[in-house]
N, C-alpha and C positions, 0 to 999 in steps of 0.2 A: 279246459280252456288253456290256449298257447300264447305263450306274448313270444316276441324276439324284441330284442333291447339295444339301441345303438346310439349314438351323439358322437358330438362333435366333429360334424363332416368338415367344415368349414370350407363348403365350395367355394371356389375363388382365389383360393391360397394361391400364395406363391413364395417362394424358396428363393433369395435371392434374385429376385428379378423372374426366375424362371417361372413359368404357369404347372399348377399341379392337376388341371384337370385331365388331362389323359389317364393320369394315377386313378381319379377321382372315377372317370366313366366307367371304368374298367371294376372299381368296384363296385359301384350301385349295379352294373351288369350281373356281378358274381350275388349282390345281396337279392336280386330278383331272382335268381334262380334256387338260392340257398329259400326264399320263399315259396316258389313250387315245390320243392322237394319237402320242406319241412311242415307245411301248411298249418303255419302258426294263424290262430284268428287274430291275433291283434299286432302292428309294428310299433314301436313307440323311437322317437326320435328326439332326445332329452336335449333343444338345445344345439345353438353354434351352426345350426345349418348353414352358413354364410362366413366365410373369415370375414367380412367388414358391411357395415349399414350400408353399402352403397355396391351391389355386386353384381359386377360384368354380367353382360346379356345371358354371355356363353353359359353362365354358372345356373341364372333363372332356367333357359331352357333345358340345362340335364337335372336340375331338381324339379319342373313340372315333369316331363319325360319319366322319370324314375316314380312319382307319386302315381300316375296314368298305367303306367305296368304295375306295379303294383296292385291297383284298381281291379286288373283284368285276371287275376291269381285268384284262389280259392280265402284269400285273407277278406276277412269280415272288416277292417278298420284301421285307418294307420294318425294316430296321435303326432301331431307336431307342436314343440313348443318354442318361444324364444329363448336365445341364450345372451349374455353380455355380448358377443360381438354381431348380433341380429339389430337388423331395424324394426321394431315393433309394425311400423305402418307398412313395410315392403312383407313381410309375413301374412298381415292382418288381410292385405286388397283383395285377396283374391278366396277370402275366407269361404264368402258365402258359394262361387261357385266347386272349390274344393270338394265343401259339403256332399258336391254331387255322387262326387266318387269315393264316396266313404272316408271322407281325409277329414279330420278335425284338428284345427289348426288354434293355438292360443299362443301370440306372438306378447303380448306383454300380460300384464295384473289385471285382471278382472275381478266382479264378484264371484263368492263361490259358488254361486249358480252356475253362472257360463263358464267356469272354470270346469266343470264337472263333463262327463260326458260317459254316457252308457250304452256299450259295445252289446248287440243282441244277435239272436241266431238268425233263420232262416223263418222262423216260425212266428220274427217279434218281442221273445223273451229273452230277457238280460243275460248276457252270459257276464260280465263284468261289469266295475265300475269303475270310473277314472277321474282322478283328480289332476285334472291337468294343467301343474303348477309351472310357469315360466319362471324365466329370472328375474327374483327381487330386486329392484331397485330401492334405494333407501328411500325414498318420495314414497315407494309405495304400501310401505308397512309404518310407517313413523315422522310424528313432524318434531325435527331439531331444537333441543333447545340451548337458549342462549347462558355461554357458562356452563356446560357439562364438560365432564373431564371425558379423556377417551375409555375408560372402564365403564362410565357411566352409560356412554354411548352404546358402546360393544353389549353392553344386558340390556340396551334397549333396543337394539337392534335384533339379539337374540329373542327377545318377548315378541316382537314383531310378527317375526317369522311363526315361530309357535302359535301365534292368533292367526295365525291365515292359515295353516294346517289344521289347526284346529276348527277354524269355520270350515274349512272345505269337507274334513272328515264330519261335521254333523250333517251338512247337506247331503251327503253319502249313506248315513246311517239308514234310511228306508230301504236301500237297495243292500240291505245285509244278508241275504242268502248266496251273494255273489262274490267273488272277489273283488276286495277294494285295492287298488292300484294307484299310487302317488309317482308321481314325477318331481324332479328338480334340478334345477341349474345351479350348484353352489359351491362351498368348500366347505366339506367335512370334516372336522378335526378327524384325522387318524388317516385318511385319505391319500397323505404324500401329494408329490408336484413330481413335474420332469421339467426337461428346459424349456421346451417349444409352451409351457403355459405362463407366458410374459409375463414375468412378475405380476403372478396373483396377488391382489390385493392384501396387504397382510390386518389383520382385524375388519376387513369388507364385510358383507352379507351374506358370505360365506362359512366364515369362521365362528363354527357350530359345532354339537355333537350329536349323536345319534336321537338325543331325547326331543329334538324338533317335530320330531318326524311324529305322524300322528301313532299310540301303541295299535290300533285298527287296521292298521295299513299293514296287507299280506305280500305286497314287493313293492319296492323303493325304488324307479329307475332312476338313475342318476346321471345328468353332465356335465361338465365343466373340467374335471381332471382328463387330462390324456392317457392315463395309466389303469386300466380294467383293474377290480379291487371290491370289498368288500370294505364296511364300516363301522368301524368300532365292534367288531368281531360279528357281527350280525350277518346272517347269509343270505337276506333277503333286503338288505340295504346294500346295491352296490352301484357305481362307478363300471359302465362298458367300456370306458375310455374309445380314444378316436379309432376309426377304421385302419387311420394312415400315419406313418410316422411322419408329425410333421417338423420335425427341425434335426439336427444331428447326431442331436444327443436324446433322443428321445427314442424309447425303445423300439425295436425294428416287430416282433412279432403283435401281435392284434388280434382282437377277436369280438364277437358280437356275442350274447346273452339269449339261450333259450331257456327260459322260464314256463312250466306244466303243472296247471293245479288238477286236485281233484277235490270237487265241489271248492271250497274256501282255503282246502289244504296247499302251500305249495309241495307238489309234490317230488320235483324234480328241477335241476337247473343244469345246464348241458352250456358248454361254451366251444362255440367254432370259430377252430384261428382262421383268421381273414390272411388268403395268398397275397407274399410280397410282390406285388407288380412291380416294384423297383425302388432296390438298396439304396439309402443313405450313410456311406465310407468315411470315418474318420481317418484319419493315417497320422502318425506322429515320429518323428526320425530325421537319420541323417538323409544326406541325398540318396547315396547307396541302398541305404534303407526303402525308402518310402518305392523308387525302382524297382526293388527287389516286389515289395510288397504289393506292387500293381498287378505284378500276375497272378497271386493270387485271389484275388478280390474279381478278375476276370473270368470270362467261362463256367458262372452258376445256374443259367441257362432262367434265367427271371424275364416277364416281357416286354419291358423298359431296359434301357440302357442305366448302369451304374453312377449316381450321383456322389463325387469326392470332394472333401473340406481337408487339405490339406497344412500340416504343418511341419514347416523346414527349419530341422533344428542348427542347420550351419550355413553359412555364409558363401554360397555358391552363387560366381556371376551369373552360368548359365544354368540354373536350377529351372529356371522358369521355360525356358527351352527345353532341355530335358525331358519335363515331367510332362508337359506339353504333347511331345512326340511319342514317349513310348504310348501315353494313353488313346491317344491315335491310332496307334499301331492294334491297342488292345481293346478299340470300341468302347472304351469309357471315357466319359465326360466331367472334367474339373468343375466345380462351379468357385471356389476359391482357393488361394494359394498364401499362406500366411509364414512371417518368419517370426523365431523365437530366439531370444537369447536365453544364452544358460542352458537349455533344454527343458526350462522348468514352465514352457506353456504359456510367457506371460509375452506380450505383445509387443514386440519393438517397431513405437513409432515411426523408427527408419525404414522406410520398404513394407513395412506392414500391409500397406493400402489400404486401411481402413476404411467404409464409405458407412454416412450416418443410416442408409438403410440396413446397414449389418448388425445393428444395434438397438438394442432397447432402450424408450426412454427414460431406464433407470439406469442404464449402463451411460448414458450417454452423462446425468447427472451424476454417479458415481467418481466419473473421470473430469468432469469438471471442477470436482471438491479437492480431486489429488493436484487438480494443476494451479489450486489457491490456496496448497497444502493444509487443507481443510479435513479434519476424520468425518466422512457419512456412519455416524452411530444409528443404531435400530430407530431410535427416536425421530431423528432427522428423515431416514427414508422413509418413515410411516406417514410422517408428515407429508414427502414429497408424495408418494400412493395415493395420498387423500385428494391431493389438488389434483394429479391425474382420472380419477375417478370423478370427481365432480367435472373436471372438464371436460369429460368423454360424453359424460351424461347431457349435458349442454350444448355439445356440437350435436349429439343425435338430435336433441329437442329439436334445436332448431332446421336441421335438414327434414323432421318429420312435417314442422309447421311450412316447410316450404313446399312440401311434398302437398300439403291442404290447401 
């Protein structure tokens, strides 16, 4: 039996204003074909399918599109689950006729019944079994109590999770001549972060280690980091991280997860780097500099045009002109242009341009502490985290109840 392993698509995204589905088509094209050729029986898609509950048309019809090809491939079954920036009820609608085309879809918490889902041959016999665990939310493994401190929380949180692994691995246990397969949406201690994962929740529903995970469980797909990885040294717990890089600082190469058992063993795990359809360029210097350095970042022969975040570390009237033209000249396209003083990277309000969509809403809180010359300590932003996550949680609810 073959899985291939991927998340955090997050159709819909966008970079500064700009749309990334072009990037986006271009890959579910390349991952249907890396499907024919590799003829894995199972897709598993851990997560994040959507960057936000609420996602453009365009984004719905290249992920039906891409699940319908898929269908039409020698692949027995493709696993979809919710991830934190998924709407549970935009996932779920379309559950039953998905079904049709071999797509198993669990957009939030169920029992571990319907949680489960068991991948069969051509014959009707199991070839795997599937634990198909979405994104926890706290509502859905524990009810708060009043007066716990945050340690308290955090081992209750983590009990949580482990009882819903744990139910779902006993509902799995009759199908033990097969591979059992868990999914997850979370943060893994040992896991790492990149930039583009917005201030992950620090002590969330996440912040776990490897011992959640049921010991029965023979691969752990995992989404929520953007950075492909293994967990807590285990090679069969890991993190495919996203197809695409989505923010500047988030690493440029990618890849997706072929996992091969024989009988229960796995027996092999293979990763294919997923082709750059197009660079995201930092650049940092003088004028001269960053000039200089456009030509090189030109002429890689990728099938999008070159996306740059630049930073001008001096004081030039017409930098913005400049930099403007040569990249004109050179077929790349600016999406910001930032000045620094000192050269040490750090943001001068003057000229800056700042706009609050360039920012996180912990950066934005961050810089409102400095301008009441206030210190943001670990403490303070955990707190602020917290009320971000319950209010995230609450805006869904209610757009899902509006959705009923």
């Amino acid at each position: 039996m073959k899985l291939l392993h991927t998340s955090d698509l997050h159709l819909g995204h966008r970079l500064f204003d700009r749309s990334r589905l072009e990037e986006q088509r271009l890959f579910l094209d390349w991952l249907v074909d890396l499907t024919r050729s590799e003829a894995p029986d199972l897709l598993i898609i851990a997560g994040d399918v959507f960057d936000t509950g609420t996602p453009p048309n365009a984004a719905l019809e290249l992920y039906y599109d891409f699940l319908y090809r898929v269908s039409r491939t020698s692949c027995r079954g493709t696993v979809v689950t919710g991830g934190n920036h998924d709407s549970v009820s935009t996932l779920n609608a379309p559950r039953q006729l998905l079904n049709r085309f071999r797509v198993h879809v669990v957009g939030g918490a169920m029992s571990s019944e319907e949680e489960l889902f068991v991948l069969k041959d051509e014959k009707d016999r199991p070839l795997a079994c599937i634990g198909c665990v979405p994104f926890l939310r706290e509502r859905d493994i524990r009810q708060p109590r009043a007066g716990e401190s945050l340690d308290e929380r955090d081992a209750a949180i983590t009990a949580g999770l482990r009882e819903h692994y744990r139910a779902v691995s006993q509902a799995a246990s009759v199908f033990s001549q097969v591979p059992f397969i868990v999914t997850g949406h979370l943060l893994a201690a040992g896991g790492g972060t990149s930039s583009s994962e917005r201030d992950l929740y620090v002590g969330s529903l996440g912040q776990v280690d490897a011992s959640v995970f049921p010991s029965s469980a023979d691969y752990c797909a995992l989404g929520h980091l953007h950075r492909g990885r293994i967990v807590g040294g285990h090679e069969h717990i890991r993190y495919s991280g996203s197809p695409l890089a989505l923010d500047f600082g988030d690493e440029t190469q990618k890849s997706v997860v072929l996992a091969e058992f024989d009988a229960r063993r796995l027996s092999s795990l293979e990763q294919f780097p997923v082709p750059v359809f197009r660079r995201l360029v930092s650049l940092s210097g003088s004028l001269p500099e960053i000039l200089w350095n456009l030509d090189d970042v030109a002429g890689h022969g990728e099938e999008l045009t070159p996306w740059l975040d630049i930073s001008v570390t001096d004081q030039v009237p017409e930098a913005q002109e400049r930099i403007d033209e040569a990249s004109a000249t050179l077929s790349l396209e600016i999406l910001r242009v930032r000045y620094t003083r000192n050269g040490v990277g750090e943001d001068s309000w003057e000229g800056a341009d700042l706009h609050l969509n360039e920012l996180s809403p912990l950066e934005v809180f961050k810089r409102r502490c400095e301008s009441r010359g206030e210190e943001a300590d670990d403490e303070l932003l955990r707190a602020y985290q917290e009320l971000l996550v319950i209010a995230e949680e609450n805006l869904t609810a209610g757009m899902e109840e509006e959705e009923l």
